[in-house]
C-alpha positions as CSV (number, residue, x, y, z in Angstrom):
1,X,6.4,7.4,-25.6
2,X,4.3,4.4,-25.1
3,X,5.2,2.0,-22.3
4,X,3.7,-1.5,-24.2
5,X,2.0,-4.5,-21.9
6,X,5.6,-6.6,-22.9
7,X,7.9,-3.9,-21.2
8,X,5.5,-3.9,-17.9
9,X,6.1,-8.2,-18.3
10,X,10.1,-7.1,-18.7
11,X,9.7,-4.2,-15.5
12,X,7.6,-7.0,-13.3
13,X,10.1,-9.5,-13.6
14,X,13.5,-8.1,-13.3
15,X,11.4,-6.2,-10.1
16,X,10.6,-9.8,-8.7
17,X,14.3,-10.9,-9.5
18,X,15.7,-8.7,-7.1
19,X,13.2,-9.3,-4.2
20,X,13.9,-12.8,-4.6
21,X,17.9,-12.6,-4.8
22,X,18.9,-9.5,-2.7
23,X,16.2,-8.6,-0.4
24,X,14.1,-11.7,1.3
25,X,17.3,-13.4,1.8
26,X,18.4,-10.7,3.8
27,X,14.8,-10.2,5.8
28,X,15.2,-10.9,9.4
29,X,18.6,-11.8,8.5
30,X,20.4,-8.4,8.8
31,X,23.8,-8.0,10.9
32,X,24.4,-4.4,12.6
33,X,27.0,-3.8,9.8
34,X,24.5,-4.1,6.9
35,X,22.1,-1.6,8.2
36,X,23.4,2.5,7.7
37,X,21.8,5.7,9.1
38,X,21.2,8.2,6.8
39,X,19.7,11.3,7.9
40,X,18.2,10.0,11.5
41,X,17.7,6.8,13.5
42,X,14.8,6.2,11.5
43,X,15.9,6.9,8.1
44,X,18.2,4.0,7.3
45,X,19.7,2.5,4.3
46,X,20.4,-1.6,4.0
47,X,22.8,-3.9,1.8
48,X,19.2,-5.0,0.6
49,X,18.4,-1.7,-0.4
50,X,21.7,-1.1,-2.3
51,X,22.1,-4.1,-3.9
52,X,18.3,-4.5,-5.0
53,X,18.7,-1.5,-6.8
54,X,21.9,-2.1,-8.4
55,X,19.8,-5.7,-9.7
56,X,17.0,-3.0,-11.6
57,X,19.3,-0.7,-12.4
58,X,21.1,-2.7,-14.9
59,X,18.6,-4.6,-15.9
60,X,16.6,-1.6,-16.9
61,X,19.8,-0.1,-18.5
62,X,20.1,-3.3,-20.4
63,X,16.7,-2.9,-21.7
64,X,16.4,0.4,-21.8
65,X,19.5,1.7,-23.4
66,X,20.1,5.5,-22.8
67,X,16.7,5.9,-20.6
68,X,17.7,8.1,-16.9
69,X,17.5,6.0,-13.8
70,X,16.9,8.0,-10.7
71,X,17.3,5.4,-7.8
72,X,16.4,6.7,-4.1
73,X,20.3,4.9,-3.2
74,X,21.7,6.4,-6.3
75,X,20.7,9.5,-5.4
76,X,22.7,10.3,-2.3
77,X,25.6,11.3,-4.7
78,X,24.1,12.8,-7.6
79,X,21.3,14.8,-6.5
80,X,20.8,16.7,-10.1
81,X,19.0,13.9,-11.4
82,X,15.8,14.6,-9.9
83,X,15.4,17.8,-11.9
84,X,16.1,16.0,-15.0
85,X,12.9,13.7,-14.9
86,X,10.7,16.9,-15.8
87,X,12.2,16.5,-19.4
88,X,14.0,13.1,-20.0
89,X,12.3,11.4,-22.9
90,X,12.4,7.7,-20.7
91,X,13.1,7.7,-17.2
92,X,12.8,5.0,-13.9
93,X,12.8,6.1,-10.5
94,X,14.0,3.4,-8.5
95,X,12.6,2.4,-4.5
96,X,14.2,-0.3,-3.8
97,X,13.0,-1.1,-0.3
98,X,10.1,1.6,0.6
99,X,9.6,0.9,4.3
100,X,13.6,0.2,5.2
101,X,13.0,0.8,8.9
102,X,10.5,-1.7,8.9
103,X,12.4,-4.0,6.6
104,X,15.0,-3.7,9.3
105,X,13.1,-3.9,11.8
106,X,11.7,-7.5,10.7
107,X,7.8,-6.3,10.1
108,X,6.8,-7.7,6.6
109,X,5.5,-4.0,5.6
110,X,7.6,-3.2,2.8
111,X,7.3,-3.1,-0.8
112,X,9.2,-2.3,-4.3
113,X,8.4,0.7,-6.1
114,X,9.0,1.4,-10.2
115,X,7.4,4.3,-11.7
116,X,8.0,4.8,-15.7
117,X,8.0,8.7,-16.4
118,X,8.4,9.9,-20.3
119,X,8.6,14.2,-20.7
120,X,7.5,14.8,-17.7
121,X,4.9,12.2,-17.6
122,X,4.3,9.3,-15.2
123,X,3.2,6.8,-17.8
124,X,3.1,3.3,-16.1
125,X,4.2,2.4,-12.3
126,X,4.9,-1.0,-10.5
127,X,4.6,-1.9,-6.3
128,X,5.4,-5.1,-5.6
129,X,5.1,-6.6,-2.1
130,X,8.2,-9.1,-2.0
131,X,6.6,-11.2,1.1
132,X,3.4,-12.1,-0.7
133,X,4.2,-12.1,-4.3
134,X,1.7,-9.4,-4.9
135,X,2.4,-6.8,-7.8
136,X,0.4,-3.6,-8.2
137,X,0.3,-2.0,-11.8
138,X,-0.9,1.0,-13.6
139,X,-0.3,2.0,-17.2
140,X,-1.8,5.5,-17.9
141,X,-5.6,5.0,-19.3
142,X,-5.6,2.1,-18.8
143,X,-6.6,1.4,-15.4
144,X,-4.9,-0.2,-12.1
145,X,-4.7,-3.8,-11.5
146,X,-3.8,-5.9,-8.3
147,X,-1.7,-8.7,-9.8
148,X,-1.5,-12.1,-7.2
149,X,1.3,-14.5,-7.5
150,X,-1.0,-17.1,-8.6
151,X,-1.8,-14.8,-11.8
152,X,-5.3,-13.6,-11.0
153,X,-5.7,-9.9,-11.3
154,X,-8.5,-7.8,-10.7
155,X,-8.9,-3.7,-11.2
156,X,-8.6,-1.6,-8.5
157,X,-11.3,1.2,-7.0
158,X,-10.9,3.5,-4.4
159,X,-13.6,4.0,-1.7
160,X,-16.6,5.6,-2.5
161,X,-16.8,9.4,-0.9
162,X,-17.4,9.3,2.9
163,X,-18.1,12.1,5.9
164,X,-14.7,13.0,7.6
165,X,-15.9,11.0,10.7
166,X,-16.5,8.0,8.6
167,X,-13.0,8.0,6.7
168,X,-9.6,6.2,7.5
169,X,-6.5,6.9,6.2
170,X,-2.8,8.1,7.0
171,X,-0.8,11.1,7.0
172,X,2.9,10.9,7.8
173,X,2.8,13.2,10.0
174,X,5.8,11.4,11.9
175,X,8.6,13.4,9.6
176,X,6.7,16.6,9.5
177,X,8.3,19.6,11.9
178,X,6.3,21.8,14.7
179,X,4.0,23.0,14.3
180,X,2.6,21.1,12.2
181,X,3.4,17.8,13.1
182,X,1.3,18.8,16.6
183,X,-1.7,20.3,14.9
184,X,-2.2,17.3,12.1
185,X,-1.1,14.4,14.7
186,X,-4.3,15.7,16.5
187,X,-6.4,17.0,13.7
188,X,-6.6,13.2,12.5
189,X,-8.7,12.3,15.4
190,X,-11.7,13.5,13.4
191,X,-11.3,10.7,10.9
192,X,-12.9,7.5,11.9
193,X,-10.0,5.6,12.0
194,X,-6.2,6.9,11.1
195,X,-3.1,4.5,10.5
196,X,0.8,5.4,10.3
197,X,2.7,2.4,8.0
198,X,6.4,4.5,7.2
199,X,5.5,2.6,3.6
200,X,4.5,4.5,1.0
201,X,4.2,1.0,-1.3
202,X,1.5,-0.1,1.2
203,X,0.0,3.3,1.8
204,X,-1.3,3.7,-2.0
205,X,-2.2,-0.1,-2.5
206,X,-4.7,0.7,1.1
207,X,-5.9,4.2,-0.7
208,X,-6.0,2.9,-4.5
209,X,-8.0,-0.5,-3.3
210,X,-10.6,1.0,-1.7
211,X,-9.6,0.5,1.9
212,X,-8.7,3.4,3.1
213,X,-10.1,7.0,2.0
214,X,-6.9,8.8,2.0
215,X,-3.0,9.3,2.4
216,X,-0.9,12.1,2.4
217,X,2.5,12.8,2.9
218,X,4.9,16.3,3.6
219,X,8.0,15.2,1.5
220,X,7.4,13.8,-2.0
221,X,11.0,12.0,-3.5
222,X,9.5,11.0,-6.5
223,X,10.3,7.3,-5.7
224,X,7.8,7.0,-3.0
225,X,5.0,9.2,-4.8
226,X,5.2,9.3,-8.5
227,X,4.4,5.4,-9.3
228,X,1.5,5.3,-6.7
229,X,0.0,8.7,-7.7
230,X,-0.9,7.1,-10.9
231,X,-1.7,4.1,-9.6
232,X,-4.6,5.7,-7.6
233,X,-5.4,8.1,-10.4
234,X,-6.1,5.2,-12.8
235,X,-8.2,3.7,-9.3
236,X,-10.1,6.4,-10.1
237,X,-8.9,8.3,-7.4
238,X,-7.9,12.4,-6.8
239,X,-4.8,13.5,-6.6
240,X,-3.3,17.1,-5.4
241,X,-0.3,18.8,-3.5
242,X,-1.2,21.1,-0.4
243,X,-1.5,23.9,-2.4
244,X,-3.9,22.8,-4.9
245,X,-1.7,21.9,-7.9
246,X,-1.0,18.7,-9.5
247,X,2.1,16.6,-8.7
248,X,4.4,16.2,-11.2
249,X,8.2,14.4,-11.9
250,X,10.8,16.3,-10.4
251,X,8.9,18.4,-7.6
252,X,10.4,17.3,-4.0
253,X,8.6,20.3,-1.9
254,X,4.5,21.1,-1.3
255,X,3.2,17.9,0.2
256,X,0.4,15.9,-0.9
257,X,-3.0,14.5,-0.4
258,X,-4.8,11.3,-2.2
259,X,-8.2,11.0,-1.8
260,X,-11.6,9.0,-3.2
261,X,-12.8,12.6,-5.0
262,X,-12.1,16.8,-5.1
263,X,-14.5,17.0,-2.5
264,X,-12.7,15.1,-0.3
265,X,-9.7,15.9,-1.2
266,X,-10.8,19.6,0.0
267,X,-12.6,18.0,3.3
268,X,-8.9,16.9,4.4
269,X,-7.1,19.7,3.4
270,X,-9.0,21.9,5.5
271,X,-9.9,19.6,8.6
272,X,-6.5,17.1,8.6
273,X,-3.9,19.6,7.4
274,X,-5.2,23.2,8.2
275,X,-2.8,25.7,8.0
């Protein structure tokens, strides 16, 4: 299936919609009884997050008739829909507030992710950063594209290939378990410089831009991985779990590394992650 320039329009709009009625007005503005733990202190749901995602969800059903949404929210009760995006002809994934402990806790590092995925495909994707107005947006072949408010745009590149002491980057190694989250904490002092943002939206627009060399991450929900994936593959970017293999809709398990080229890639593998 082809994802057309008109339904990105559509998919940036209702996106911007929601920010601007369910989750800046709540910024800063959260009472204890709107914020939920989910699976730890620091992984927390918000009325923002629900409600922003109900706001996409049927507008994309609207316009979309019949396509699967798989919302991160939505997800919490009906887990077998992550499977089905291998082999749905038109699915969503749904992030409504990537970042929700920082939402909560009042830092402005947040965003909105959409990716578009048709059999088993990620064909077009969509970050938006509701604080500044800034949309980032990939359709398959077709490059990626910083959108500003204002309506410039210009196409993204990532960096150009770099020794290991010369690189900066992230790794969440903050959810990882021992021993590993020991051994790549302190394998990421070899990098030049080494960042930790709990955003996934921000992490690919710094790796996809050029400012960083890489990101990687140990858990991949496909609402935090599969619209940024393509966003820094069309950056011109290199893209691989742990283990080698490409990432595709429906894996959850395997980690994953972006970085400016194979090379690299391989050069982080083997110094950040090690085994």
């Amino acid at each position: 299936m082809t994802f057309s320039d008109t339904d990105l329009d559509y998919l940036m709009t209702i996106v911007a919609e929601a920010a601007a009625q369910e989750i800046m007005p709540r910024f800063r503005n959260l009472g204890a009884d709107d914020i939920s733990e989910k699976t730890s202190a620091i992984d927390l749901v918000t009325e923002a997050d629900l409600l922003a995602e109900k706001h996409i969800t049927v507008a994309l059903k609207a316009h979309f008739p019949g396509a699967l949404i798989v919302g991160e929210e939505a997800y919490e009760t009906n887990k077998s829909v992550v499977s089905a995006l291998a082999h749905a002809d038109l699915a969503f994934t749904i992030d409504p507030v990537d970042g929700t402990f920082n939402f909560a806790a009042g830092l402005p590092v947040f965003g909105t992710i959409v990716a578009v995925v048709a059999k088993g495909q990620t064909i077009a994707s969509v970050i938006y950063d509701p604080v500044l107005g800034d949309t980032i947006t990939a359709i398959r072949g077709a490059g990626a594209f910083l959108r500003r408010q204002a309506g410039q745009a210009r196409r993204l590149s990532v960096a150009p290939a770099a020794p290991l002491s010369a690189m900066t980057g992230a790794i969440s190694w903050g959810h990882m378990k021992e021993p590993d989250r020991s051994r790549i904490g302190g394998n990421l002092r070899k990098a030049r410089m080494a960042f930790a943002l709990n955003c996934s939206a921000y992490e690919y627009w710094m790796v996809a831009s050029g400012k960083w060399h890489f990101i990687g991450h140990s858990t991949l929900m496909p609402w935090d991985h599969l619209a940024g994936v393509l966003v820094h593959q069309e950056a011109g970017g290199y893209t691989a779990k742990f283990d080698g293999t490409p990432y595709r809709p429906g894996e959850t398990t395997g980690g994953i590394i972006s970085a400016p080229d194979e090379h690299s890639w391989h050069i982080i593998r083997r110094e950040i992650i090690g085994d």
